[in-house]
N, C-alpha and C positions, 0 to 999 in steps of 0.2 A: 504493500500500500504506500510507499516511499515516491512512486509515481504520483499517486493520486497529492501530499501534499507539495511537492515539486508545482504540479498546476495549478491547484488553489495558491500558494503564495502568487504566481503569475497572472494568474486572473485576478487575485486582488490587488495588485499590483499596476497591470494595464487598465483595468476596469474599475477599480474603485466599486465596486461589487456593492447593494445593498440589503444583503442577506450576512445574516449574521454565521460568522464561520462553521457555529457549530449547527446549525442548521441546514448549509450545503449539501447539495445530494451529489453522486457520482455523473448522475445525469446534467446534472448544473453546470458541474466542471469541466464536461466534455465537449457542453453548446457552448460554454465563451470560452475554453481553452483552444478548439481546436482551427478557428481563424487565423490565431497565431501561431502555429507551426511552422507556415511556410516563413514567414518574417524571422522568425525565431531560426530558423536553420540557416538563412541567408545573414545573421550576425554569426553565426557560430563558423559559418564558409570565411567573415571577412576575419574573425578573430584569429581563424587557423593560417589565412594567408599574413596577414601581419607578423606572427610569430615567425614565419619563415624567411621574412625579408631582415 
């Protein structure tokens, strides 16, 4: 379940979320976490290119 708060901190993070933490369902997590995958992986591409320069 190390995934599931991995996304909750990011979605409350990007989203300012206003559901209360302990409230969140897995399904919550999934509708506004998974928008930012593609953005999220496309920092982690520029992170890796950087380190190599």
């Amino acid at each position: 379940m190390a995934w599931a708060a991995h996304q909750m901190r990011q979605v409350y993070t990007d989203y300012h979320v206003g559901i209360d933490p302990r409230d969140i369902t897995l399904d919550e997590i999934r509708f506004f976490y998974m928008p930012l995958v593609e953005s999220l992986c496309e920092l982690q591409r520029q992170a890796q290119k950087a380190k190599k320069r």
